[in-house]
LONU-505447 format. One record per residue: residue number from 1; residue in one letter; x, y, z of N, C-alpha, C in turn. Coordinates in steps of 0.2 Angstrom, whole numbers, always signed. Example, Ala and Ser with C-alpha at 12.3 -4.5 7.8 and 13.67 -1.06 7.14 Angstrom:
REM residues 2
(1 'A' (+66 -28 +39) (+62 -22 +39) (+66 -16 +39))
(2 'S' (+64 -11 +35) (+68 -5 +36) (+64 +0 +39))
REM end
This chain:
REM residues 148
(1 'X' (+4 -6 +0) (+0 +0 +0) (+4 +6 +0))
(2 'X' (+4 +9 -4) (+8 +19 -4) (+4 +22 +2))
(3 'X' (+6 +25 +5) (+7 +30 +12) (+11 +38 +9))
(4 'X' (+6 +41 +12) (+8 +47 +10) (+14 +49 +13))
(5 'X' (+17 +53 +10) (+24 +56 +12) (+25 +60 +18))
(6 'X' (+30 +60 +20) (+28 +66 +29) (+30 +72 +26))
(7 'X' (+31 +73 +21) (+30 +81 +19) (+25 +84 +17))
(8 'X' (+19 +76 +13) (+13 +78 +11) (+6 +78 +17))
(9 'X' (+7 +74 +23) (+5 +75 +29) (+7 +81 +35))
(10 'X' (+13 +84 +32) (+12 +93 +36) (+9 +95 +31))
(11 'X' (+9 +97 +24) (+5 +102 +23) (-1 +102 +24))
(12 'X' (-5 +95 +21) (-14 +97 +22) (-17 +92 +29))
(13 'X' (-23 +95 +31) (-25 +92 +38) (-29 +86 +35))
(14 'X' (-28 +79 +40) (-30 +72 +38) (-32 +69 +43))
(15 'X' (-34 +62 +42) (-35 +58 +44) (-35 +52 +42))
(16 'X' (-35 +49 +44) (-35 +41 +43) (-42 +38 +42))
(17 'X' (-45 +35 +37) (-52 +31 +39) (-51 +26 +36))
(18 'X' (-56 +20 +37) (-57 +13 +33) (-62 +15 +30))
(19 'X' (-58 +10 +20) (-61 +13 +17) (-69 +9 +16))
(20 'X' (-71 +4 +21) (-77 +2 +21) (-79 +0 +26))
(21 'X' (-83 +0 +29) (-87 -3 +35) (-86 -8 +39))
(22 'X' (-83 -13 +33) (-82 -20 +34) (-76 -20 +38))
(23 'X' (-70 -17 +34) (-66 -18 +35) (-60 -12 +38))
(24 'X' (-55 -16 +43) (-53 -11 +46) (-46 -10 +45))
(25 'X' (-44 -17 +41) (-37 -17 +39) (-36 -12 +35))
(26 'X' (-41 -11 +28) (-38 -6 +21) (-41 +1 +24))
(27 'X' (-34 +4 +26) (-37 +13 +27) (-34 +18 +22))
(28 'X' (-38 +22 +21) (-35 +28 +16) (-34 +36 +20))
(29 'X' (-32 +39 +19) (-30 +45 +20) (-35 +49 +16))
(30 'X' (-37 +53 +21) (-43 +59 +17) (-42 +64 +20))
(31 'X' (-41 +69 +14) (-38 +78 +15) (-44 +82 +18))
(32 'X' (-44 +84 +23) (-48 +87 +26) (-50 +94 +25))
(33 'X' (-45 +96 +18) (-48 +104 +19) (-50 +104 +11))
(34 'X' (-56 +104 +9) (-59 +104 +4) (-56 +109 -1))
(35 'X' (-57 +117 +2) (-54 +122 -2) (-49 +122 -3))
(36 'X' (-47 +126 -9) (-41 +128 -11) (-37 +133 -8))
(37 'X' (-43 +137 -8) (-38 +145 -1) (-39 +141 +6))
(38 'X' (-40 +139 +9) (-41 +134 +16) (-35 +130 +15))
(39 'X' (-32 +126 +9) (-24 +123 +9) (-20 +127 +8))
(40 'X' (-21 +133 +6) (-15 +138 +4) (-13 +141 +11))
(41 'X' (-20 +141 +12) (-19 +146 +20) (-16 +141 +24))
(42 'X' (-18 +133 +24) (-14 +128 +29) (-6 +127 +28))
(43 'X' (-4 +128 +23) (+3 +129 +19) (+6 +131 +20))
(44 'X' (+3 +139 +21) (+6 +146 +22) (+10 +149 +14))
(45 'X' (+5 +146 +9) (+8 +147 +4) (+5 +154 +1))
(46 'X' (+1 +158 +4) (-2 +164 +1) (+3 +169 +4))
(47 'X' (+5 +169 +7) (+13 +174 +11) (+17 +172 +16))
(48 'X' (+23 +173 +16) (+30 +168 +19) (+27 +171 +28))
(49 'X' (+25 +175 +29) (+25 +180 +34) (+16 +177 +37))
(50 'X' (+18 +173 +42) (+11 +171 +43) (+4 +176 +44))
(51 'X' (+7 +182 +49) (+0 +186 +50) (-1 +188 +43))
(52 'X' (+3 +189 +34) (+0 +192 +31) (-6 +185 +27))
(53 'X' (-1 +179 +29) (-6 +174 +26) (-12 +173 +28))
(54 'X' (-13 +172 +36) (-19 +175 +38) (-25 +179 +36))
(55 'X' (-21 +187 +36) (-24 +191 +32) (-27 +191 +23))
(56 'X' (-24 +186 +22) (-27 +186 +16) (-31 +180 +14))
(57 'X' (-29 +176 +18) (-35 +171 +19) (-44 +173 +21))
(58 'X' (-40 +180 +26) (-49 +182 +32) (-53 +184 +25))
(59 'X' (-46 +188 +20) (-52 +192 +14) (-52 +188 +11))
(60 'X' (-50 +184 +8) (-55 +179 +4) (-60 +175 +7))
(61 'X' (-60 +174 +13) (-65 +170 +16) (-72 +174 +16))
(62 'X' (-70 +181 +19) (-75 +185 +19) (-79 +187 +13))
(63 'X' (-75 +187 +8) (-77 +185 +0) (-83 +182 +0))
(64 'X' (-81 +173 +2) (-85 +169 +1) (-92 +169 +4))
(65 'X' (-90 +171 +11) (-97 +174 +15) (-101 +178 +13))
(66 'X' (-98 +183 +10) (-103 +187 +6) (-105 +186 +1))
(67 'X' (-105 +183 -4) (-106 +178 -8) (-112 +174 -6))
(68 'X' (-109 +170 -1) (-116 +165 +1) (-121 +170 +3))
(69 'X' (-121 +174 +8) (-126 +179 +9) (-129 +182 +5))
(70 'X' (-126 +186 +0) (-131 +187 -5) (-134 +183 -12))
(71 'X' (-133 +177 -8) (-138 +173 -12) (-134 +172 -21))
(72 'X' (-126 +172 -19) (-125 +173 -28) (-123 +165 -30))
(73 'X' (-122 +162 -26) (-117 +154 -26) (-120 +149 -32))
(74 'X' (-129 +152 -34) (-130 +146 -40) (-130 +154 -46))
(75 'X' (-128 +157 -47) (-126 +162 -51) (-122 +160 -57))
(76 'X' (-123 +160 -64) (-120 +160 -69) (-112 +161 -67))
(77 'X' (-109 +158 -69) (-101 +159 -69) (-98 +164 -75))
(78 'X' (-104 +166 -80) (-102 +172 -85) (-104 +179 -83))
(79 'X' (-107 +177 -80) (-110 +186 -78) (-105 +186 -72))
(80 'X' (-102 +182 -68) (-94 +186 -65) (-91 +185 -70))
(81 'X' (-88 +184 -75) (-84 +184 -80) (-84 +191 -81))
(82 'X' (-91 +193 -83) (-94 +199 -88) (-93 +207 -83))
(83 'X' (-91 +202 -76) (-91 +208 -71) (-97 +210 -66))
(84 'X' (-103 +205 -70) (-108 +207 -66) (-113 +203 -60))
(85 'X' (-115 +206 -57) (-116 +202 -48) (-123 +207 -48))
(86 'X' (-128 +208 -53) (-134 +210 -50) (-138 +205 -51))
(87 'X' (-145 +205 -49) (-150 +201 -48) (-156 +204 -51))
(88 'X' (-162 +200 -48) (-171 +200 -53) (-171 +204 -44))
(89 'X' (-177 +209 -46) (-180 +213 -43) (-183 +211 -39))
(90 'X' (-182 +202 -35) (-185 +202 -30) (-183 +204 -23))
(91 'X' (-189 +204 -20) (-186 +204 -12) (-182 +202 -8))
(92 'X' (-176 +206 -5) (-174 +203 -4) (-171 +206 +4))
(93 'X' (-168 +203 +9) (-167 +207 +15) (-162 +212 +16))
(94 'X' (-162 +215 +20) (-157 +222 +21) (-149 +218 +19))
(95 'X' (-146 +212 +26) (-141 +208 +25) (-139 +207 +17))
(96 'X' (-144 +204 +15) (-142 +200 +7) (-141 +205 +4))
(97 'X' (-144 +212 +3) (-143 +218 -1) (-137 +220 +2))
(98 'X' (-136 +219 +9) (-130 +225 +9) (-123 +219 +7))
(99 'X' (-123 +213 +9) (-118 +208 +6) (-118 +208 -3))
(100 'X' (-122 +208 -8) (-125 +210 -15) (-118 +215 -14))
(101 'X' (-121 +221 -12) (-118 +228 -14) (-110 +226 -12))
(102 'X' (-106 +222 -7) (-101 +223 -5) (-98 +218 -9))
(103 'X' (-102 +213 -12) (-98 +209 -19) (-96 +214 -25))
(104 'X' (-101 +218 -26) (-101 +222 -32) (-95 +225 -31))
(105 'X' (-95 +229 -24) (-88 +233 -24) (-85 +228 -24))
(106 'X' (-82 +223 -21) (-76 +219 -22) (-74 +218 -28))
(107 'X' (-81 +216 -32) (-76 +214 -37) (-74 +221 -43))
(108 'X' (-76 +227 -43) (-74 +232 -46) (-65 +233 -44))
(109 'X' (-66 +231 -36) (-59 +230 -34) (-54 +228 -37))
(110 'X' (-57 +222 -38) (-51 +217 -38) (-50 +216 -47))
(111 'X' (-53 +220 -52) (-53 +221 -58) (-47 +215 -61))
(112 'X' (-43 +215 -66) (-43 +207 -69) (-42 +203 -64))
(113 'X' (-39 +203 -58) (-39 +198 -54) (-46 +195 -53))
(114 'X' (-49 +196 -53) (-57 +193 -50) (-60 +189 -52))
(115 'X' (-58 +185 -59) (-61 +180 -62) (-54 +175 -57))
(116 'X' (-49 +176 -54) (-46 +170 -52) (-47 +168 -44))
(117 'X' (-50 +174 -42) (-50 +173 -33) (-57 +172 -33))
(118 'X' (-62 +175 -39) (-68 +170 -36) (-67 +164 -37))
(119 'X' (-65 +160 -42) (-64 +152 -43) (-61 +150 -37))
(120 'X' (-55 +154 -33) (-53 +151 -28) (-56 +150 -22))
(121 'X' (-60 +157 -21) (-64 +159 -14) (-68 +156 -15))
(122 'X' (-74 +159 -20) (-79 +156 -20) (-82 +151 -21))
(123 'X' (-78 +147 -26) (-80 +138 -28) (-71 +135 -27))
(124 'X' (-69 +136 -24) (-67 +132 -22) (-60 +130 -26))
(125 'X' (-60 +132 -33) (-55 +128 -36) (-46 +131 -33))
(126 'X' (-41 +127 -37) (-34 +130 -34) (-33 +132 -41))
(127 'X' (-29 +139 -39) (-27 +143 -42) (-20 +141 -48))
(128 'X' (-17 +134 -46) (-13 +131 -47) (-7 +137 -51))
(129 'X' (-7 +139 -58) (-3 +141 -59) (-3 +149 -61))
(130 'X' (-10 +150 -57) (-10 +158 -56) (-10 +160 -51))
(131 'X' (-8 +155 -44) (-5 +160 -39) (-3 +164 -38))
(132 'X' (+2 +168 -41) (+5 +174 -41) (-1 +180 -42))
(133 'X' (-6 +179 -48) (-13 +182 -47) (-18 +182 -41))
(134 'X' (-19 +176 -36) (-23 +175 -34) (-20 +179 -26))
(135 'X' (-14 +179 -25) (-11 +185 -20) (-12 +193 -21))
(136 'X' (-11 +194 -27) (-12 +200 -27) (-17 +203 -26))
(137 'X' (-22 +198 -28) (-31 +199 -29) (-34 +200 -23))
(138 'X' (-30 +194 -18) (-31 +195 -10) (-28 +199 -6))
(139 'X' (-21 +202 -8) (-20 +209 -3) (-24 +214 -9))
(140 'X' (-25 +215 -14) (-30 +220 -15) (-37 +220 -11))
(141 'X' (-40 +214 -10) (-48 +214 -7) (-45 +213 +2))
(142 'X' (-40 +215 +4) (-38 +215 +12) (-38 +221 +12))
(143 'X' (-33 +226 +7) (-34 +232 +7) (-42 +236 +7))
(144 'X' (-46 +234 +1) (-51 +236 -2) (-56 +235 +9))
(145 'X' (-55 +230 +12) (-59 +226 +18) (-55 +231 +23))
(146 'X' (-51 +232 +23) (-48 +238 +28) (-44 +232 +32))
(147 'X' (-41 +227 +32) (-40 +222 +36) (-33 +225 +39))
(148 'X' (-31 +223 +47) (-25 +227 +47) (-21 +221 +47))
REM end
């Protein structure tokens, strides 16, 4: 059986499970942290300097929160493309509107950066060979969030 490396065991958070009910001899190793900005942040690959990695994990996280709150997470993945984050004229609650309005400015913010740190933030995917993008994207939206 291959066993994961102990380099690949410090960086992402795991656990040990059996891979069936029955049996307790066959176990597999399962990566606990689903997102991409979640492993970067475990990694400390977003900045060498931990409180900046921090910090730009909180805005991207916060991103995502707001995102969920205003309701945008089954939203077309072109109308972010296209830049846009409005909605149909229904009702909707003060929260949701004011998280809506605070994506809108983000992502004005975060201009070409923003098609790659929503992919990260918001669904999840890793940035892979646009990290360097996906940094800049996130001390721009810590800056834009006022994060010290």
């Amino acid at each position: 059986m291959d066993t994961p490396t102990d380099e690949w065991l410090e960086k992402f958070e795991w656990r040990l499970e059996p891979r069936d009910g029955d049996s307790d001899k066959v176990v597999v190793v399962r990566n606990l942290t689903p997102f991409a900005l979640d492993r970067y942040r475990h990694r400390g690959e977003l900045d060498d300097d931990a409180l900046l990695n921090e910090r730009m994990f909180q805005a991207g996280d916060r991103l995502r929160l707001d995102w969920e709150l205003a309701g945008l997470t089954m939203m077309a993945r072109s109308q972010v493309e296209a830049g846009r984050v409005e909605g149909s004229a229904v009702h909707f609650s003060d929260k949701r509107l004011a998280a809506r309005e605070r994506v809108q400015h983000a992502m004005v913010v975060l201009g070409p950066t923003r098609n790659i740190v929503v992919d990260c933030c918001v669904f999840g995917e890793p940035a892979r060979r646009y990290v360097e993008v996906l940094r800049l994207g996130l001390r721009t939206l810590a800056n834009h969030y006022g994060m010290p």
